[in-house]
N, C-alpha and C positions, 0 to 999 in steps of 0.2 A: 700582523695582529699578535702572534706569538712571541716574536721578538719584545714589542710594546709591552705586552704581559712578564716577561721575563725581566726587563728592564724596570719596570713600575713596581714588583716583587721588591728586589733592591734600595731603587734611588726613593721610593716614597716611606719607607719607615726610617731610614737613615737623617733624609731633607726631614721628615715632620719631628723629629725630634730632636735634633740640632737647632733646627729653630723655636722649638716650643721652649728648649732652654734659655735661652737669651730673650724670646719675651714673656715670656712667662715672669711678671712682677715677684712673685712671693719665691721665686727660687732661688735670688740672694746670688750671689756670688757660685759659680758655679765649679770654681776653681777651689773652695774651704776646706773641701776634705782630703786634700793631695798636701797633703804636709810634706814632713822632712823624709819622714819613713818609705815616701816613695820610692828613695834616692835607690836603697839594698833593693829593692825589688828589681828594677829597672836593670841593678848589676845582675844580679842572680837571672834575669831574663837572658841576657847577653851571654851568659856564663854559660847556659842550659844552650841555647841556640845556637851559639858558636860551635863548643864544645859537641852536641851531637848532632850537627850540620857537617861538618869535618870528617867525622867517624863515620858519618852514612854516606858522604863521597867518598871516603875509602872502602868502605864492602862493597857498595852499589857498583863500583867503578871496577871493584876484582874480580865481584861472580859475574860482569857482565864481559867482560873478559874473558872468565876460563869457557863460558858457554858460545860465546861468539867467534873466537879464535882460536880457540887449543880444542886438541883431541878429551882435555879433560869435563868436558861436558856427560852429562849424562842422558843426551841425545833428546829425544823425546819429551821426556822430561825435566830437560836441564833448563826451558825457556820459561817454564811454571815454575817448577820449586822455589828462587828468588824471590815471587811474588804472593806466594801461597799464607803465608803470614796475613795478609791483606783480607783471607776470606775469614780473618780469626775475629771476632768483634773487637775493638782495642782495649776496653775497660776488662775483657778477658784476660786478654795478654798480660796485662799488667797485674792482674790480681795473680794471675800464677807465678809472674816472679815474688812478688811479697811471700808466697807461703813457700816459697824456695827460700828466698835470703832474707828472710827478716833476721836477725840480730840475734834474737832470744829463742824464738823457737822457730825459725823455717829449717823447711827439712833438709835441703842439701847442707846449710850450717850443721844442723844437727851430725848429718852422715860425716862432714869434714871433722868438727869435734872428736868424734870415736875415733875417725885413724890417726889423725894426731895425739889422741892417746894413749895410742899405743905404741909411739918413740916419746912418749913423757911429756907432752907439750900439753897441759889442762887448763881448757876455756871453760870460761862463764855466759860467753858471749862469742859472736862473728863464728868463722875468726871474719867473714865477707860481711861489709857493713852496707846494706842498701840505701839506708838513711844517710844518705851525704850526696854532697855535689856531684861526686863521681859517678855512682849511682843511678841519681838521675840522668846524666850526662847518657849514660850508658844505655841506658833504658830506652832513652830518648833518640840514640843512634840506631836503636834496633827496631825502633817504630816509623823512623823516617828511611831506612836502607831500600823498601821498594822503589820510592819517589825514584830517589839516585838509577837505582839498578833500569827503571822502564824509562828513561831521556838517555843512557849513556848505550843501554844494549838495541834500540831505535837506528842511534847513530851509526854503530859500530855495523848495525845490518846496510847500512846504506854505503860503507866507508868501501870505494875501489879497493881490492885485492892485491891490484897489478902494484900499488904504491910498497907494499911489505914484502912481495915477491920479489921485486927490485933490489929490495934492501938484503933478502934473507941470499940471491942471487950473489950479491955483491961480498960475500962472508958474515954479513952482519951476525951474530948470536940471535937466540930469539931474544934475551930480556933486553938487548941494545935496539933491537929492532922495536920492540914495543915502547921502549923511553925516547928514541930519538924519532920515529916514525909515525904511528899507532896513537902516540901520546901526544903530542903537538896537532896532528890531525883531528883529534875529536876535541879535541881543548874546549871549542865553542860549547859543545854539551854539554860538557862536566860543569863548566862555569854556570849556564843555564840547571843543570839538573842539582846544583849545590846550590841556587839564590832561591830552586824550587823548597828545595830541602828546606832552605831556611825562613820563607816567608811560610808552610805548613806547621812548622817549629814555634814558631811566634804565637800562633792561636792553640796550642795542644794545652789539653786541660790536661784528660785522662792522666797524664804521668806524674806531672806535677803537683795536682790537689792529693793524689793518694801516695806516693813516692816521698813529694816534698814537703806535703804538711808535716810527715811524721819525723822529716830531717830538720824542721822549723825552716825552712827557706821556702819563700814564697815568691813568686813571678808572677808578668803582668795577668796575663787567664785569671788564676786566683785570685789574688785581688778584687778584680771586678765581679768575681760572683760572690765574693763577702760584701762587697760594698752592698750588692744587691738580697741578700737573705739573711744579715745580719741585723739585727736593731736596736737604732732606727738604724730604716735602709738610706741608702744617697745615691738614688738613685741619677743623679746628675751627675759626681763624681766618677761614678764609673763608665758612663755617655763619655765623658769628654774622657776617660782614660784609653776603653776604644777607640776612641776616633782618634788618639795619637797613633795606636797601633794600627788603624786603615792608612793614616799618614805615611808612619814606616814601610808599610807593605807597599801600598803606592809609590814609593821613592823605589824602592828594589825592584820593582816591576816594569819601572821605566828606563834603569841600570840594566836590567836582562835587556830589555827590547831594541834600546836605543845605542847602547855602548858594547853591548855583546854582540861581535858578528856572526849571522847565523848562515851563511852558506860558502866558508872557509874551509870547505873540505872537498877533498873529491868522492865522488858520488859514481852509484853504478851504470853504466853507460853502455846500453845492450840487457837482454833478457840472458837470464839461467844464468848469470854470473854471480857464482859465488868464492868466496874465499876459503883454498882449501887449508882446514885447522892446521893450528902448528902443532908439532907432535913434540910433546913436553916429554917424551924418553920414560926415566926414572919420578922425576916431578909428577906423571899425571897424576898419583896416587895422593901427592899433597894437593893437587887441584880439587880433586875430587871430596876430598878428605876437609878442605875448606866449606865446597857448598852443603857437602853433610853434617859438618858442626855448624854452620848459619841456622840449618832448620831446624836442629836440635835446640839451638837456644831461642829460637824464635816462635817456633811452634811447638815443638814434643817436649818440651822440659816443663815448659808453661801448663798444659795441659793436662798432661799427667801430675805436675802436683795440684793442680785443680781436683784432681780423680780423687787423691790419693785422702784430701781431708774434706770432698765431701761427701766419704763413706767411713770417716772419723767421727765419733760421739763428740771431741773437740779437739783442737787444734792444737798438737806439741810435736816439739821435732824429734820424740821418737814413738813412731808409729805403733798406734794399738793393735797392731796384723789382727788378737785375736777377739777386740772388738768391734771390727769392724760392721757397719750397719747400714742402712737404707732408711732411715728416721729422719735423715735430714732431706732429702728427697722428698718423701712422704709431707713432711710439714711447710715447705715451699708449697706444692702440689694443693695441700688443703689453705694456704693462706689465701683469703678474697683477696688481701689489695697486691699481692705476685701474681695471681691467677689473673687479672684484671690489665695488671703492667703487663704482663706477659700478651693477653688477648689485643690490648690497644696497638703494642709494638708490634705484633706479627701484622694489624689490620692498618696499621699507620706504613711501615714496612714496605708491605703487597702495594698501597694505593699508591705511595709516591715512587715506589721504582712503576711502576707498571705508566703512569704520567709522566715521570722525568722521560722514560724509553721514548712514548710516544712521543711528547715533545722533537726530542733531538732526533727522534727516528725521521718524525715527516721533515724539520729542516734539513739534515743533509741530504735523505734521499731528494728531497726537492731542488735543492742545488745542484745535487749529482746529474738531475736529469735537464735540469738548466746548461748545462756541461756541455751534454751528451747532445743537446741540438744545434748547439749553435755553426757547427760543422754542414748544418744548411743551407747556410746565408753565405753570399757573398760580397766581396770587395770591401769598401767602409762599412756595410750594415754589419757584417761579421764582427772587422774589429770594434765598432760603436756596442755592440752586444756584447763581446768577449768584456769590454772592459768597462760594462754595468755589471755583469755577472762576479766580476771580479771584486768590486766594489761592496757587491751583496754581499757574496762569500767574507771578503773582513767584516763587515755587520756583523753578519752572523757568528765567526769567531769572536768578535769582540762583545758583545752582548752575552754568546755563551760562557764566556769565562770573567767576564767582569765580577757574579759572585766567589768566585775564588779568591779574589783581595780583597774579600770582605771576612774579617778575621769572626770567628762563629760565636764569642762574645759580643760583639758588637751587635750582632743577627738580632742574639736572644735580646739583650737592652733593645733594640730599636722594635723588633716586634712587640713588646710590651706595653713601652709609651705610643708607638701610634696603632697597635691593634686591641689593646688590652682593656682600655674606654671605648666612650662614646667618640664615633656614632656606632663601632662594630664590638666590642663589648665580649669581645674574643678570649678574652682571659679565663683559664679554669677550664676550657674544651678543647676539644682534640682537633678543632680547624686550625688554630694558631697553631699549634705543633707542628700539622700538614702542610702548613704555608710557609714555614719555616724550613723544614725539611726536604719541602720540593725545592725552596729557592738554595740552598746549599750544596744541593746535589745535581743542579743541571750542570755545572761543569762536568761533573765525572761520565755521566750519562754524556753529554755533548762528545767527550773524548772517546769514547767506545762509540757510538754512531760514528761518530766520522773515522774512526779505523776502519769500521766492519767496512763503511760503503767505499773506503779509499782503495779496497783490495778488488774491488769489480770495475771492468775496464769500460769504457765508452763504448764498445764496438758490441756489447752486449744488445745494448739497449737501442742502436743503431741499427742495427740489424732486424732487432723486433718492427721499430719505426717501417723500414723499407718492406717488410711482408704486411704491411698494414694495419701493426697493432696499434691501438690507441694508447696515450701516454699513462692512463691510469691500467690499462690492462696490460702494457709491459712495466708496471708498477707491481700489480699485482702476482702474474704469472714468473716476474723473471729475478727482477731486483730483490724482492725483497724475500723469496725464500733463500736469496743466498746469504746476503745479510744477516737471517735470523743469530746464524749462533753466534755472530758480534753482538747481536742486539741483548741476546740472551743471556751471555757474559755481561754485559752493562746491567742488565736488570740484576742478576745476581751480586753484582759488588754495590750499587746502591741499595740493595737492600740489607745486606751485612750490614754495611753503613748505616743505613736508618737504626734497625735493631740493637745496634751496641753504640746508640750517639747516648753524648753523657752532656756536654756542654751547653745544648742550646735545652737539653732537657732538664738539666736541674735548674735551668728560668724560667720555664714555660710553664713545668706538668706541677700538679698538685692533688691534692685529696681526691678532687672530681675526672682529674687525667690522668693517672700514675702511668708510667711508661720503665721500661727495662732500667734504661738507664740512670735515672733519677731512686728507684728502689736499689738496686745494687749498690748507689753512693751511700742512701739510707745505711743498706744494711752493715755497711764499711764503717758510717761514724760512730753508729751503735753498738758495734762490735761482736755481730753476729756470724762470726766467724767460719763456722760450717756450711750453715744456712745457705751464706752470700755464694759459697762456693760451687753448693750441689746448683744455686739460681743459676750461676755463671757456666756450668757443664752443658745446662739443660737448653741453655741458649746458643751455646755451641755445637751442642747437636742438631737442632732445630736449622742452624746456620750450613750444617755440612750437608742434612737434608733437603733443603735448598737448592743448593750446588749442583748436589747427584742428581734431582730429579729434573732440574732445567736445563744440563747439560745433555740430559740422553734425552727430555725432547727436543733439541735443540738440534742436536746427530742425527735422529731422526727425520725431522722436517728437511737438513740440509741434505739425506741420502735419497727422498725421496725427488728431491726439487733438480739433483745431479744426474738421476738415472737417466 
């Protein structure tokens, strides 16, 4: 039934308005508004995707490296910090690069200006241009680097030890050992964590409407939410220019699955087997020194110049130190329709992680414990059981990620034409948002359930079985306080997620819905420059709050359920 439900989310706004285009009489030709001018978008797509799909397999692929194999990890915390960008809302990230490197007045330009004035070199501008290709390219690799880093640093946990020990045995060096060994061995990953990279690339607004409109280069995303809020709208136009983009992704999707070999590596064979780090000598300090400029640029540069101007009266790149104020706080704080986006998204937020959770929470556990019986049966009933279970299990990955190639323009256009009329008339409330937001984010949700329940072993639950627990009370009692703080972790990143989406919100919300994200866009075309900033802290805070407090119930529950 939940599958059906997950599935019907999807295929029936996508199906209902594919076909409403083609018979739909009065909608003319459906192809009129894709003139020539498509041609540059299409490149500039390519350009942006390429470009920082490349760049995020080269970080992803180095800090999952220094932390998985070298002594240059920073232990504990070296398996987070990669990822930790990811708790940042994205429309955030992006806005605190703008008021770093804008042109005219961000402030690290600014700071670069001064010291170059002082060996005689005086700008007017830059000298770091964010408004260009580059830029975004760059921007765009540092928003896709987690993707890369969580499929390559997966792999590299599962990759035999004994295979590098051989090598490192034999003389090899470490860096011949990591390019002739190491490297060829995870190859499958990389290829799979860069076609991830790129078919996420493909659908990213956040960088490109705020990054690229102001460098005049526009990509597919954009586009299609012009087609849709400019006027008049075309609204068909941009239908059929998504459904090219589900096209593309669905071709790459089936490039990963079908041409990418996925179990070309050696694997760990035996428990406690790990790989012990290679000791980078002198080098660790550049390892080290790597994952600490990643989150400098990714998260602490970003943020602090968020700080820095929305406690500026206004926005120049040399800071008023001694006007600094709390005015723009205060006036976010008193605006109804922020206070409103803000109350929607934190209750939009809550409802759809807390749903997605549950969702993906009872399908794996419920396969898990499909799993965990079947070791009852014998002879053919066994293997005829193991291999409907088996069966289920691809259902269910393939249903849970099917909206994942649904690029989240396409979402927004399809929720509108079939939920926005009659007969459901959904347009203008915060149900279509919800319905939107839920079906976007069970992939993500699906991925953290089935981590959390993949790290609990059969023998758990088998054991409960044989002292005569019943299946919902070794449900209850055993499985799933150990799960929690996977689950917990999942609720946590869809709900960042929900609270800083900008894409399927600036289709959805309006006057009667305002939501974070859709106001933050506002306040960007407007040019409310402080304003948008102090909104943009206030939602990162709210998001680190989050974090803290479901993490330490989350330790909690698990220390209580371990005693």
């Amino acid at each position: 039934m939940l599958l059906a439900l997950i599935a019907c989310l999807v295929i029936y706004p996508i199906a209902r308005s594919v076909i409403g285009i083609f018979t739909d009489g009065s909608a003319g030709n459906p192809a009129e508004g894709l003139d020539s001018s498509i041609l540059p978008v299409l490149g500039n797509t390519a350009l942006m995707v390429g470009g920082g799909s490349l760049l995020a397999l080269l970080g992803g692929a180095t800090l999952a490296w220094i932390n998985e194999r070298t002594d240059g990890s920073f232990r504990g915390l070296g398996g987070f910090m990669p990822v930790a960008p990811l708790l940042l809302p994205g429309i955030t990230g992006v806005l605190g690069w703008v008021v770093l490197l804008d042109p005219r007045v961000g402030l690290a330009n600014g700071v670069l200006r001064d010291l170059l004035g002082f060996i005689g070199i005086h700008l007017d501008e830059g000298p770091i241009d964010l408004y260009s290709m580059g830029g975004l390219i760059v921007i765009t690799g540092l928003h896709l680097v987690p993707i890369v880093y969580l499929v390559v640093s997966a792999a590299l946990k599962n990759l035999d030890p004994a295979i590098e020990e051989a090598s490192r045995i034999s003389g090899a060096k470490p860096l011949r050992t990591a390019l002739r060994v190491t490297l060829p061995a995870i190859a499958p990953a990389l290829a799979r964590g860069w076609l991830l990279a790129v078919i996420n690339g493909i659908g990213l607004f956040t960088v490109p409407v705020i990054i690229g409109t102001n460098a005049r280069i526009e990509v597919v995303s954009v586009r299609i939410w012009r087609y849709l809020t400019n006027y008049p709208s075309q609204p068909d136009a941009a239908l059929l220019l998504a459904a090219g983009m589900l096209v593309v992704i669905l071709g790459l999707t089936l490039v990963q699955r079908y041409l990418i070999p996925s179990a070309r590596q050696a694997t760990i064979n035996g428990r406690g087997v790990r790989a012990a780090p290679l000791r980078l000598g002198k080098l660790r300090i550049v390892a080290r020194a790597v994952v600490v400029l990643y989150i400098l640029v990714a998260l602490v540069l970003p943020i602090l110049g968020l700080l820095i101007v929305s406690f500026s009266p206004f926005w120049t790149a040399n800071v008023p130190w001694s006007h600094l104020t709390t005015a723009n706080f205060q006036d976010v704080l008193s605006d109804l329709s922020a206070f409103a986006a803000l109350g929607n998204s934190l209750i939009l937020a809550a409802v759809v992680a807390s749903l997605a959770m549950l969702i993906a929470g009872f399908l794996m556990l419920n396969a898990h414990q499909r799993k965990g019986t079947g070791g009852h049966r014998k002879g053919g009933k066994k293997a005829k059981h193991q291999h409907g279970d088996s069966r289920r299990q691809r259902l269910v990955d393939t249903v849970t990620t099917l909206p994942a190639t649904v690029p989240h323009s396409l979402i927004g256009v399809s929720f509108i034409l079939a939920f926005g009329g009659a007969p459901f008339n959904l347009y203008g409330t915060v149900f279509i948002l919800m319905l939107a937001y839920l079906t976007m984010e069970i992939p993500y949700a699906a991925n953290a359930a089935s981590a959390a329940v993949g790290v609990v072993g059969n023998e758990l639950g088998e054991a409960s079985r044989i002292f005569g627990a019943s299946e919902r009370r070794t449900l209850r009692k055993i499985l799933l306080p150990l799960v929690f703080p996977g689950l917990a972790a999942g609720w946590v990143l869809v709900f960042i997620h929900v609270l800083g989406e900008v894409t399927v919100s600036s289709l959805l919300s309006g006057v009667s819905n305002p939501v974070v994200g859709s106001v933050l866009l506002d306040m960007w075309t407007q040019g409310n420059f402080p304003r948008m900033t102090a909104f943009a802290i206030i939602i990162w805070l709210i998001a680190s709050i989050a974090v803290l407090v479901m993490l330490r119930v989350s330790n909690r529950r698990f220390a209580r359920a371990t005693r």
